[in-house]
ROBAPA-663016 format. One record per residue: residue in three letters; x, y, z of N, C-alpha, C in turn. Coordinates in pm, whole numbers. Layout:
ROBAPA-663016
ATOM resn     nu     nv     nw    cau    cav    caw     cu     cv     cw
ATOM  ALA      X      Y      Z      X      Y      Z      X      Y      Z
...
***
This chain:
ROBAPA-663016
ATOM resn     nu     nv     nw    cau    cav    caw     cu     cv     cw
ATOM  UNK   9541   9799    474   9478   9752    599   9449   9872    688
ATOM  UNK   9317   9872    741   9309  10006    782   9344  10001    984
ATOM  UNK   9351  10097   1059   9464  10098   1176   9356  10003   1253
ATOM  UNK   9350   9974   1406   9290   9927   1503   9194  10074   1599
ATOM  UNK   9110  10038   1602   8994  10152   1704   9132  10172   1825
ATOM  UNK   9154  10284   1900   9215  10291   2018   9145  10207   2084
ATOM  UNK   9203  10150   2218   9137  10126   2338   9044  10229   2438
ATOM  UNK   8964  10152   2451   8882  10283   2521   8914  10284   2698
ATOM  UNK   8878  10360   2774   8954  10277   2913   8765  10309   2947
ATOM  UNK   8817  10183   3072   8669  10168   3173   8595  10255   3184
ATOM  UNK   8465  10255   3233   8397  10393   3269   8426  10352   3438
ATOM  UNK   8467  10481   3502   8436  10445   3662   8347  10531   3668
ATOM  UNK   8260  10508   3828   8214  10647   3916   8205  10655   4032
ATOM  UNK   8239  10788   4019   8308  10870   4174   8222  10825   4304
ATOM  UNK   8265  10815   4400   8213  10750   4495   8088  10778   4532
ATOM  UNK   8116  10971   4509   7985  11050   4538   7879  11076   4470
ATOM  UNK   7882  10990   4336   7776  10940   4241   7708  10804   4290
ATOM  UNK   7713  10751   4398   7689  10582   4419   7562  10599   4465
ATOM  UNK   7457  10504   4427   7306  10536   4498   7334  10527   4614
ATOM  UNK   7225  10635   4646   7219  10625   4806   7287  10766   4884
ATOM  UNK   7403  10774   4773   7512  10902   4791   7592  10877   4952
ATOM  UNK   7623  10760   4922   7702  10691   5065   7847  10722   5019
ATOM  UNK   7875  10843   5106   8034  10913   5091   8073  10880   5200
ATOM  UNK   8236  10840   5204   8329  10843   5298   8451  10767   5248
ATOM  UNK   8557  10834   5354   8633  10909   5282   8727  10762   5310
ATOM  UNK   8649  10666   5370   8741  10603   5469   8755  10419   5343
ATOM  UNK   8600  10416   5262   8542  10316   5256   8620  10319   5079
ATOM  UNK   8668  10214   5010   8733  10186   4892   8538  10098   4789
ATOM  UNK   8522  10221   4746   8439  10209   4588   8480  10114   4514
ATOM  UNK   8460   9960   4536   8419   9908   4371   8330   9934   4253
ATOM  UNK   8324  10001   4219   8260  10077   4079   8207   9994   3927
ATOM  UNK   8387   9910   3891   8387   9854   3774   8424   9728   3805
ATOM  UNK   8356   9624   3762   8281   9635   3700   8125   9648   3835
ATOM  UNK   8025   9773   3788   7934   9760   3864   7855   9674   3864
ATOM  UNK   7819   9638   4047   7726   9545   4025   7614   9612   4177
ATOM  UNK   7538   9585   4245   7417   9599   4344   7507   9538   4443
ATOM  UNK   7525   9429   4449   7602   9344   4538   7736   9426   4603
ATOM  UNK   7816   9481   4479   7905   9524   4533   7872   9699   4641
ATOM  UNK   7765   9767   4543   7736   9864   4626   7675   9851   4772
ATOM  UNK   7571   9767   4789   7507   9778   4921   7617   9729   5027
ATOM  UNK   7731   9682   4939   7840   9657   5065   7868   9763   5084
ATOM  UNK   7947   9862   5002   7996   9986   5039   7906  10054   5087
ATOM  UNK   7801  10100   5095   7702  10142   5148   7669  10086   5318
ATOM  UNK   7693   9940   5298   7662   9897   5439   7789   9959   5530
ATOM  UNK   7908   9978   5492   8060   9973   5552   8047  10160   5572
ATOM  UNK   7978  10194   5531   8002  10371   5544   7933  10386   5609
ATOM  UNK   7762  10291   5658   7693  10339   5758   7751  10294   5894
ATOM  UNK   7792  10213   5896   7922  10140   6011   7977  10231   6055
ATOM  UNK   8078  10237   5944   8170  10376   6015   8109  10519   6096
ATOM  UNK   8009  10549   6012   7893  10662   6057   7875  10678   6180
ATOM  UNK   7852  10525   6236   7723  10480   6374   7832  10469   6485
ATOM  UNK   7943  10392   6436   8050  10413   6561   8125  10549   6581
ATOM  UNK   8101  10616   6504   8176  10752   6501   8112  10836   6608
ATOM  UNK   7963  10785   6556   7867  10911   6657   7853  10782   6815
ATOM  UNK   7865  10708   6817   7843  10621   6970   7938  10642   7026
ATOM  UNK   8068  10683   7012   8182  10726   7088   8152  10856   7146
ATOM  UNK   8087  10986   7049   8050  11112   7102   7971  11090   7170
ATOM  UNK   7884  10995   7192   7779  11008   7249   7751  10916   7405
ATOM  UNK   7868  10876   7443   7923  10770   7541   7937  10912   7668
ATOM  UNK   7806  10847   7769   7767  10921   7923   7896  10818   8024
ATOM  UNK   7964  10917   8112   8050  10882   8174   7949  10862   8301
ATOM  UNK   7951  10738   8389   7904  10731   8530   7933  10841   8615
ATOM  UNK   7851  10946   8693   7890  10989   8786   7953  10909   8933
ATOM  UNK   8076  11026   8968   8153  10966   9055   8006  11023   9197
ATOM  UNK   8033  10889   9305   7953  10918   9445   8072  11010   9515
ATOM  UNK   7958  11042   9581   7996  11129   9659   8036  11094   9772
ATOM  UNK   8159  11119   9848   8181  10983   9967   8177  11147  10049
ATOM  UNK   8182  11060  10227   8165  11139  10346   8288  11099  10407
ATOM  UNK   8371  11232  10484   8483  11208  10549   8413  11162  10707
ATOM  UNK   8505  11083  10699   8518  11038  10892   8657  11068  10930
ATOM  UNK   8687  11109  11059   8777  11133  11101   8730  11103  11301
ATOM  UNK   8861  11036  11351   8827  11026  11467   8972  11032  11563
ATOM  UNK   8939  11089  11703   9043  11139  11781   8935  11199  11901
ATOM  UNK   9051  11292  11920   8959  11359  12037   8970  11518  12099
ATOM  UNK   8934  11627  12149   8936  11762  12181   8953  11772  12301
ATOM  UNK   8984  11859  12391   8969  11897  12509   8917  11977  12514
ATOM  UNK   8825  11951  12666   8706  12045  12706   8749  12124  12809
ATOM  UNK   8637  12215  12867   8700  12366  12978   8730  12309  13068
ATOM  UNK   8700  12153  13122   8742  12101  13220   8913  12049  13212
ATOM  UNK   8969  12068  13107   9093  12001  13042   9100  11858  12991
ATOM  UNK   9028  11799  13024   8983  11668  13006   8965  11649  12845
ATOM  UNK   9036  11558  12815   9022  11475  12662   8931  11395  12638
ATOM  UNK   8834  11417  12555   8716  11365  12509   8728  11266  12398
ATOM  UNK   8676  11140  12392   8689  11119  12206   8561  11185  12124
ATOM  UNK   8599  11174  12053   8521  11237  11944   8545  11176  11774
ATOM  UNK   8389  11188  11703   8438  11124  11574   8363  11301  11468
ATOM  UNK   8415  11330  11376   8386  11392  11286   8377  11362  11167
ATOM  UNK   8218  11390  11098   8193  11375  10967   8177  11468  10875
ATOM  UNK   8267  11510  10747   8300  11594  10659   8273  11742  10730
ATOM  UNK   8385  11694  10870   8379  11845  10922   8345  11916  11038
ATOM  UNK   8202  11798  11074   8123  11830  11187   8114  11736  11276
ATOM  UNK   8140  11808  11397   8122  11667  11516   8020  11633  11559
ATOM  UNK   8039  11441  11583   7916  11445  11586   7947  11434  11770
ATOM  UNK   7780  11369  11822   7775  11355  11951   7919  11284  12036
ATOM  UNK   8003  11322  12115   8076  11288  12193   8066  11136  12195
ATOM  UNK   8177  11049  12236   8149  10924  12260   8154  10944  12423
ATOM  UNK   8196  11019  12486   8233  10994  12666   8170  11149  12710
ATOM  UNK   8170  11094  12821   8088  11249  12891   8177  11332  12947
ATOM  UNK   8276  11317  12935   8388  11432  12917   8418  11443  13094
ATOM  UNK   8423  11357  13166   8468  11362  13265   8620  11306  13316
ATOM  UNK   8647  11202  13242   8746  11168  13211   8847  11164  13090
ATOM  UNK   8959  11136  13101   9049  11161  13009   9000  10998  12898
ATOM  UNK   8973  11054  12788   9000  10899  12695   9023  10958  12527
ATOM  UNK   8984  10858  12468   9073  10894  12305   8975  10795  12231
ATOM  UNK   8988  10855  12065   8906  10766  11968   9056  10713  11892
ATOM  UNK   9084  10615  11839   9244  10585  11773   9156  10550  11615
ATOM  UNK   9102  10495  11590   9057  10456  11413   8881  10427  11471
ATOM  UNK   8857  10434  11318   8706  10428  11284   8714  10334  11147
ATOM  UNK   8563  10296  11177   8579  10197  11031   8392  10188  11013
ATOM  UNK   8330  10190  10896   8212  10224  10880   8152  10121  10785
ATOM  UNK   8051  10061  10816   8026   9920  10723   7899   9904  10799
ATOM  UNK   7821   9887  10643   7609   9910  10658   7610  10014  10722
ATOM  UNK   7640  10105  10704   7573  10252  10765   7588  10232  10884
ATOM  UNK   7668  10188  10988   7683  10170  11122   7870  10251  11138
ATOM  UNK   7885  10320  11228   7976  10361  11298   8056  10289  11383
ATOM  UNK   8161  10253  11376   8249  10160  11480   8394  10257  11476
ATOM  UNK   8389  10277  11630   8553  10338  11693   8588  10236  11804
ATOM  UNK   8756  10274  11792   8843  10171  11904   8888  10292  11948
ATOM  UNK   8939  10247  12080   9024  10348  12164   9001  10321  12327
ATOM  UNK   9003  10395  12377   9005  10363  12515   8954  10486  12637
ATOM  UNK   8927  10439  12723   8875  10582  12854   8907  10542  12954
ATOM  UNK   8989  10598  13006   9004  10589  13189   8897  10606  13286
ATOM  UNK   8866  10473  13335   8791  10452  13455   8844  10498  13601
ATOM  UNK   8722  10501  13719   8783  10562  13821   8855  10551  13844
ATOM  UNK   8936  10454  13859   9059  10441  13913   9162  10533  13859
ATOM  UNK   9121  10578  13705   9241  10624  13673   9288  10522  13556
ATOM  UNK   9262  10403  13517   9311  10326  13491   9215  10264  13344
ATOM  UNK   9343  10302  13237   9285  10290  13071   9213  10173  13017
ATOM  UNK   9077  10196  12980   9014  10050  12928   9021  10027  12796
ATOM  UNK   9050   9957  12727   9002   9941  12571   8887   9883  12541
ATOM  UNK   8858  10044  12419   8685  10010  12390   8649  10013  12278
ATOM  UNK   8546   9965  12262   8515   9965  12081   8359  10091  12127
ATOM  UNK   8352  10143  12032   8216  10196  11993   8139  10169  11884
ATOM  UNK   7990  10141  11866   7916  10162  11753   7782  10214  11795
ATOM  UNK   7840  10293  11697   7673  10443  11685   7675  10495  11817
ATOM  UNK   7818  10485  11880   7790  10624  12022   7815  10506  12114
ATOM  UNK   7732  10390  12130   7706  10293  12214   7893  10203  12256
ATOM  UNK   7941  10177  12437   8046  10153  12402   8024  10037  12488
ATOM  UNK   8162   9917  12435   8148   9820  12481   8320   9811  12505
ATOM  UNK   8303   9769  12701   8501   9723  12743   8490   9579  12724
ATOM  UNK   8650   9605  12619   8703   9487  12586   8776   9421  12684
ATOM  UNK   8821   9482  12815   8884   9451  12948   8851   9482  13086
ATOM  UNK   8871   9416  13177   8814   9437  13335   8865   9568  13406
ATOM  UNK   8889   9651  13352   8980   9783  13384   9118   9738  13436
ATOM  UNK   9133   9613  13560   9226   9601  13630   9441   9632  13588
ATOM  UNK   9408   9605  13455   9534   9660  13435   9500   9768  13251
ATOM  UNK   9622   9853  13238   9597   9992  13187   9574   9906  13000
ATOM  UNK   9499   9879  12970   9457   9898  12776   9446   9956  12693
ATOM  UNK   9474   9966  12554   9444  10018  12462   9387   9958  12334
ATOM  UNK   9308   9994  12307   9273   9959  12151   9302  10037  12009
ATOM  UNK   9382  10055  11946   9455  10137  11865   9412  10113  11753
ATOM  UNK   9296  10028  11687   9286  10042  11552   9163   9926  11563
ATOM  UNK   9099   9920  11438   9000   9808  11454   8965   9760  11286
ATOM  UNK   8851   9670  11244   8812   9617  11124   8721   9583  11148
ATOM  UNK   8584   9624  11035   8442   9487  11057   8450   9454  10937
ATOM  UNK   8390   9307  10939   8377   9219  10863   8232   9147  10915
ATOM  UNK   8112   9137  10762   8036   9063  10882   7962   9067  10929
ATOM  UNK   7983   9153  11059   7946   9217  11186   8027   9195  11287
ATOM  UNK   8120   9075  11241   8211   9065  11324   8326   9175  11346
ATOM  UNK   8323   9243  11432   8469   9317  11517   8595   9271  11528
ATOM  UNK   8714   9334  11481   8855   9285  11508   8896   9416  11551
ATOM  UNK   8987   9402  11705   9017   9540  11728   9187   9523  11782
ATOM  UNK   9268   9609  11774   9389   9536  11773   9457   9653  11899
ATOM  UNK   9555   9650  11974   9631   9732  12083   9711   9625  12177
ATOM  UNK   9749   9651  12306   9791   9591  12390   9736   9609  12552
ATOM  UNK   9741   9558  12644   9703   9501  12752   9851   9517  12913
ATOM  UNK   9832   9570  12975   9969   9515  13048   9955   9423  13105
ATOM  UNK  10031   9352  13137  10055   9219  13246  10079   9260  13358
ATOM  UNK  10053   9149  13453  10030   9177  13592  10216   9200  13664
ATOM  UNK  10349   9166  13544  10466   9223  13560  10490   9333  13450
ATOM  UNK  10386   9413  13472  10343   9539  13411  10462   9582  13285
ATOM  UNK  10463   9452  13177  10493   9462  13034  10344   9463  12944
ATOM  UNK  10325   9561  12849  10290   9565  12725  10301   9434  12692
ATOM  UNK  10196   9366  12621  10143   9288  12582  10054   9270  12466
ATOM  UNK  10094   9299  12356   9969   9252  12208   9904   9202  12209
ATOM  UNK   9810   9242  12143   9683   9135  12196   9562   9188  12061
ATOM  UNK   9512   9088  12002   9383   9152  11947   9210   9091  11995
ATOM  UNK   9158   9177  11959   9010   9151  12025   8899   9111  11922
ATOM  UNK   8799   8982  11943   8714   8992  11846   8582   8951  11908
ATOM  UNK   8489   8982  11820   8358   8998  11880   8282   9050  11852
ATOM  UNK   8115   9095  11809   8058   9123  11731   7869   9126  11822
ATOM  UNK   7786   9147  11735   7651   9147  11785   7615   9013  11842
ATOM  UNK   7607   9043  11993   7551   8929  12043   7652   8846  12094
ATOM  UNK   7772   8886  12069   7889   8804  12124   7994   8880  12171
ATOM  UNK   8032   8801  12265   8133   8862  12350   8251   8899  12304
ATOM  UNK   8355   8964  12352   8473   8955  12259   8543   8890  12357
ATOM  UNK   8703   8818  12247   8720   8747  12344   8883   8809  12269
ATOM  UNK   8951   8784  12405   9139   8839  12387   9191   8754  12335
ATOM  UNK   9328   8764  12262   9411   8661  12170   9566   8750  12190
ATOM  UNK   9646   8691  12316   9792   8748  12319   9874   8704  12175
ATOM  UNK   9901   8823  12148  10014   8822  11975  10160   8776  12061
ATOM  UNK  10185   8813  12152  10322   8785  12218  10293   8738  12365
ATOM  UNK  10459   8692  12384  10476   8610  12472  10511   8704  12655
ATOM  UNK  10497   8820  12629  10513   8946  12732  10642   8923  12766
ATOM  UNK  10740   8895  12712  10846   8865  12784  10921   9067  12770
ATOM  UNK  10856   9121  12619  10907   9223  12623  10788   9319  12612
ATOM  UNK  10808   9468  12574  10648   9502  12572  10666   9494  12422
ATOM  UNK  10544   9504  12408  10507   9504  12244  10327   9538  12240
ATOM  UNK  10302   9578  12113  10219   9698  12066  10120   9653  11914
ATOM  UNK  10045   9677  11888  10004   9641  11762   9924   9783  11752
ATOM  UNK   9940   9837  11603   9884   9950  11609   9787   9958  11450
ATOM  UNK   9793   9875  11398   9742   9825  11276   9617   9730  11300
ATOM  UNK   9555   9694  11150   9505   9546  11129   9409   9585  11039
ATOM  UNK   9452   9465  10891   9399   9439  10777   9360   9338  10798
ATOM  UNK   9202   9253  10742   9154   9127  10693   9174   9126  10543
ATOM  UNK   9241   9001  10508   9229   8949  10367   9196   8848  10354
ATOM  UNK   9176   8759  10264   9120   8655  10239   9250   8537  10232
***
């Protein structure tokens, strides 16, 4: 009886023989048994890999804007007199007061390209008003008659929220915030009962 033929083993081929010559290193060659079907898969799965490889290199980051500092307070002039004043990335702009009297800028807040400061200026008497500003232009939140402050503010809107205290006519500090906006008046809202003084020097809107 004569022996048995050896076994022969499969034919494979190397990945980098596959039409098309779709190499990578990433993608598993079915070869044997070959068929079309099985290649244009591997072929489809290596151009995949290809296309996301290069769309990651090729991913533009948004430029960051460029924001503008505000800063607001106030200087003294040759007269000694305290001015408010607001500064943008640096430079001052026009004075809010004509520098005859003593007054102050306390916060700024900037919404639609419009300028809004709180703070306050002593009228003739001597005697501190609380004021809001926008774009230079100022509006008293009080009758001068007793000493105010406005220490901080918020727009929303167009609506104005400005926050400080007021004294009472038994000359306690009094909290109080102010609201009011284009075309409307502002109107006072005591936070306390004046029994002691008290102060508000803040104010956030949330929803």
């Amino acid at each position: 009886m004569g022996s048995l033929p050896a076994a022969v083993a499969p034919k494979t081929t190397h990945p980098s023989t596959c039409l098309g010559k779709c190499v990578s290193p990433s993608v598993k060659y079915l070869t044997t048994p070959f068929s079309l079907r099985t290649l244009a898969h591997d072929c489809l799965l290596a151009a995949s890999a290809l296309l996301l490889g290069s769309c990651k290199k090729d991913k533009v980051e948004t430029p960051k804007p460029v924001l503008a500092v505000y800063a607001a307070g106030y200087e003294t002039n040759a007269a000694g007199k305290a001015v408010a004043k607001v500064w943008k990335n640096g430079t001052a702009t026009p004075a809010l007061t004509d520098g005859t009297k003593d007054d102050s800028a306390s916060a700024l807040a900037v919404a639609g390209g419009d300028v809004y400061v709180s703070g306050s200026e002593n009228n003739a008497l001597g005697v501190a008003v609380a004021k809001t500003w926008k774009n230079g232009t100022a509006t008293d939140l009080t009758d001068g008659t007793k000493s105010t402050r406005a220490n901080a503010l918020a727009v929303v809107g167009g609506d104005v929220y400005a926050v400080g205290y007021e004294f009472s006519a038994a000359n306690v500090k009094v909290a109080k915030y102010w609201k009011g906006g284009t075309g409307t008046a502002f109107t006072a809202t005591p936070i306390t009962d004046g029994g002691k003084d008290s102060e508000i020097r803040a104010i956030v809107l949330a929803p």
